[in-house]
N, C-alpha and C positions, 0 to 999 in steps of 0.2 A: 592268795590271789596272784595271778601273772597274770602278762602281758605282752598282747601278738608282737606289739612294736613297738619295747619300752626306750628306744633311742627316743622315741617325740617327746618325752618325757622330761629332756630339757629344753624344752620350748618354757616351760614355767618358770624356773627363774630368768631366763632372758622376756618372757612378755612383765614380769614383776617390774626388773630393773626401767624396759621401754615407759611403762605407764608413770613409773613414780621421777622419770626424768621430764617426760610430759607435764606432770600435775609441778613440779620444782619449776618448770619455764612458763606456767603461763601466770599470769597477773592478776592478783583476784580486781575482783569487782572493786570500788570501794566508791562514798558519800565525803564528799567536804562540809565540813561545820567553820564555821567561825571563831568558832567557842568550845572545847572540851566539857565545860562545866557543864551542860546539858546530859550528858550522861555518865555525871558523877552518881553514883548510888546505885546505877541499873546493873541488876547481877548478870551472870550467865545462865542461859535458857537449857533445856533438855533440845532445843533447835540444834542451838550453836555446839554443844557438847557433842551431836551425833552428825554435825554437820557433813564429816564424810564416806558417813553413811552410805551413798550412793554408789561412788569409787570402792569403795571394801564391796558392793554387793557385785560390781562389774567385774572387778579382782578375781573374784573368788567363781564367778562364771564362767572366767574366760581358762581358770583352772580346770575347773567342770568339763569344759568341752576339749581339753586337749587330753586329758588323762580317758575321756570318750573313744576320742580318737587313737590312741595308745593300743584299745581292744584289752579291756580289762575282761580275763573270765576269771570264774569262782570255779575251782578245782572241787570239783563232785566225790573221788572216792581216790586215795593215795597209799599204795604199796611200798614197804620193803621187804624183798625176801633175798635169800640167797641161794643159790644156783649153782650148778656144776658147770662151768664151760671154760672151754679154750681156745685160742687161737691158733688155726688149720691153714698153712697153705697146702691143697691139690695138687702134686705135680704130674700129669698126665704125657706119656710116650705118644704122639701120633706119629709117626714114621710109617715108613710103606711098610717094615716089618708086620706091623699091628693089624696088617689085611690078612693073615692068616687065620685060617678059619677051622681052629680045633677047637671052638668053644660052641656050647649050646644052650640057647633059651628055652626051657620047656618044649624042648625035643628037637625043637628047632636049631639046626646050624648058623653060629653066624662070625664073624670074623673078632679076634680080641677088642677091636677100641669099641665096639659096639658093646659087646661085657662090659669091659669096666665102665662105659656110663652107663649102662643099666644099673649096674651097683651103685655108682660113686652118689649117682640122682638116689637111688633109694637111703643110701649113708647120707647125704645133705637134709631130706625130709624129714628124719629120724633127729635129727639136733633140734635144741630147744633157745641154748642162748649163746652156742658155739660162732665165733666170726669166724668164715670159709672163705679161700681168694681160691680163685685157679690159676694154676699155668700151664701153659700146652708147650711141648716141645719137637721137635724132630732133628732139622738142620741146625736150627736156631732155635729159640726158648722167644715166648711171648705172653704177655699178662693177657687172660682171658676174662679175668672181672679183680678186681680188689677185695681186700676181707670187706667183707657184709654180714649182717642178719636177715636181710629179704634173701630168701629162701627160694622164694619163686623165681624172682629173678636171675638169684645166681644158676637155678635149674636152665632157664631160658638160655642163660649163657653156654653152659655144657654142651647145649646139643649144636652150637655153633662149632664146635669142635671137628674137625673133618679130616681126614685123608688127604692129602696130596696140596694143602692149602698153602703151607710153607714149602721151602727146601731141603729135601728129604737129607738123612741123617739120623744120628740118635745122642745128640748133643748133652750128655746128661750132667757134666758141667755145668754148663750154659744155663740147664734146668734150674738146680740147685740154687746156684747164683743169686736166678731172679727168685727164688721163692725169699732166700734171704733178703733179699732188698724187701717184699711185704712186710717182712717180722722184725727187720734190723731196731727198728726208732718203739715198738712194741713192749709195752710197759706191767703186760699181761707175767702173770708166774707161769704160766705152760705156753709156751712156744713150737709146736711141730709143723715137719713137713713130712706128708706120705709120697713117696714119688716111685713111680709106677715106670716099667722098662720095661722090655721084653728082648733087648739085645746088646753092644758091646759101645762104649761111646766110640764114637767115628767122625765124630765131627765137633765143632766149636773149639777153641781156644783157651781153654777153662779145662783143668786134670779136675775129676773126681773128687779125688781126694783131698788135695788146697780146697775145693770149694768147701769140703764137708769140714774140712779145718776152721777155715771162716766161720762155718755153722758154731761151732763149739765156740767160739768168739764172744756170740751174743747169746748163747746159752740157748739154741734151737736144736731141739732133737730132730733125728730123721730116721719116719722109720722107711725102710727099700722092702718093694716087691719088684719079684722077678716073676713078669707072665709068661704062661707059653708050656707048652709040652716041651721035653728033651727032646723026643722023637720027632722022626719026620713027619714034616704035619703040609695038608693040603692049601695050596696058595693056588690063588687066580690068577690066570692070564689070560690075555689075548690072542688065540690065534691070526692066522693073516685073510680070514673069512671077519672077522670083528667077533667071532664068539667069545665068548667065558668058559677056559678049560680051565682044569685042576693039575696041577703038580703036585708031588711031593718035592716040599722040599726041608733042611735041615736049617734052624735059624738058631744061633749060638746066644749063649746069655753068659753074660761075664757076673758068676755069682761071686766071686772070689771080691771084686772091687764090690760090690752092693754091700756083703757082708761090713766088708773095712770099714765103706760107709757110715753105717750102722755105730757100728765098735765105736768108732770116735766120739763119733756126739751121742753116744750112751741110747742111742736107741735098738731098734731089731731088724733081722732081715726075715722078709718070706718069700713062701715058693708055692706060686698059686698055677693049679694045672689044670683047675675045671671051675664053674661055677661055684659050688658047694664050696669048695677052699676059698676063694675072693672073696666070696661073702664074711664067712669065719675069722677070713683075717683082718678088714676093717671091723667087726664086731669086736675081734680080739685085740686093736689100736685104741677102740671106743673105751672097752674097759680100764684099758690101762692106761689111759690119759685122764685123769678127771683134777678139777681144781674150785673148790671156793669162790663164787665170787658172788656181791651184792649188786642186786638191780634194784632201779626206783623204777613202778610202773604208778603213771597216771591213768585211771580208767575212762574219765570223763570228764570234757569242762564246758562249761556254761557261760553261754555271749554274759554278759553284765553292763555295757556299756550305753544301753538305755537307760539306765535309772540314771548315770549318771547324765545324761543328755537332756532326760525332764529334769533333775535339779538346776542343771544349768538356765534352762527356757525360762523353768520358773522365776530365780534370781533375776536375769534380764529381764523379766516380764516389772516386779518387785521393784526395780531400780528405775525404770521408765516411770513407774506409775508415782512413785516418791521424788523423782527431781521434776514432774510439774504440776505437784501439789504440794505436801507438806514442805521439802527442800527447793521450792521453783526456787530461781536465784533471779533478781531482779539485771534487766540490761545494764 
């Protein structure tokens, strides 16, 4: 059995101590005789013996209805199993770089950050009992949700993801950093971060490499992709009509530093140049990350807190009807 709100829970021995300090201050009744010898001989009754009767029947109701209040249910059907999962933080490149558009959906052309959510949302639905945070970067690095298991939610947060929302850059520093700050106090055996580039850090305050250092600190791997074609790949701009033309143009990727990356905190580097690859390569992080671990799953619980609400009614009802009849007490 649990319970919604087992703090009310001590409300019982404090209503105990209230009532029994009550029942010590008040004065019982009592008859003056003259004379004692009048009831020399007279034994004690099954009256006098259950005399407080009454007060135990209130007691024990006012018990009744707080442990009611509590929200007692009866736990219907209780899981252990154990499971594969780990703890992921996402680290996602949004910089202007990642408007280049050499990737394609189902034939469709569309610019890198639009791939990797398409992927990274299909890799979050695919987990079962993985805790996933994001963080998005460009100029500056910023938490996009915390580790969770709603799944939905953190998808909801993905697509919040955009272009041009911070200041542009490719701070990947700055990235890492914060992904360690999710994982640092993280008491899980598998610790990683997948973080996601497609160009040279240029910004933030934070070298690479100390960050990845730090990583290996608290025993968080990291595995680096590198997005993007070598080649010259077509980017948008704006004419001075406000159209959308295409360039080519050439966007560098610092593989050398991702690799290091890598090396340090014992994880891998890739090198994703189309769909098909992206895909393969979080498929190929999924595989090779897995860990043990035990979940308790409750499947169902049941209100309970009416029966105990009729025991109570009844008791009060019980107690009423015996202190003004068999126990009245005389004025």
């Amino acid at each position: 059995m649990t319970f919604k709100d087992p703090l009310l829970l001590i409300l019982i021995p404090i209503a105990l101590v209230s009532l029994l300090l009550l029942l010590k201050n008040t004065r019982p009744a009592v008859f003056r005789f003259s004379s004692t010898n009048l009831l020399k001989g007279l034994g004690s009754t099954w009256k006098t013996r259950f005399r407080q009767m009454p007060l135990v029947l209130r007691l024990a109701a006012i018990i009744l209805f707080i442990i009611a209040l509590a929200g007692p249910q009866s736990i219907l059907e209780k899981t252990v199993h154990e499971t594969e999962g780990v703890e992921i933080v996402l680290a996602i490149d949004s910089s202007g770089s990642m408007a280049a558009e050499d990737f394609t959906i189902k034939g469709n052309r569309v610019n890198r950050l639009a791939l990797v959510k398409n992927v990274v949302e299909e890799f979050i639905q695919q987990r079962s009992s993985d805790r996933i945070g994001l963080i998005a970067f460009a100029g500056l690095a910023y938490v996009v949700s915390p580790l969770t298991t709603d799944y939905d939610w953190l998808s909801a947060n993905l697509e919040r993801i955009e272009l041009g929302l911070i200041k542009d850059g490719t701070a990947i520093g700055s990235g890492i950093i914060s992904s360690i700050s999710r994982l640092k106090k993280s008491e899980a055996k598998s610790k990683i971060v997948i973080i996601l580039t497609d160009g040279i850090n240029n910004a933030g305050k934070i070298d690479p490499l100390k960050a990845a250092e730090a990583a290996k600190v608290f025993g968080i791997k990291i595995y680096t992709i590198g997005a993007g074609s070598a080649d010259y790949v077509p980017f948008p701009v704006q004419n001075l009509f406000g159209r959308i033309i295409y360039r080519k143009v050439l966007i560098e990727l610092d593989e050398e530093t991702l690799k290091e990356i890598a090396r340090i905190t014992g994880g891998k580097y890739f090198r994703a140049t189309d769909e098909k690859s992206l895909r393969n390569i979080y498929n190929e992080i999924d595989a090779l990350e897995k860990t043990t671990i035990e979940n308790t799953d409750y499947k169902e619980h049941k209100e309970i807190f009416q029966s105990f609400l009729l025991m109570a009614m009844l008791l009060i009802a019980l107690e009423v009807v015996l202190s003004n009849s068999i126990f009245m007490k005389a004025p």
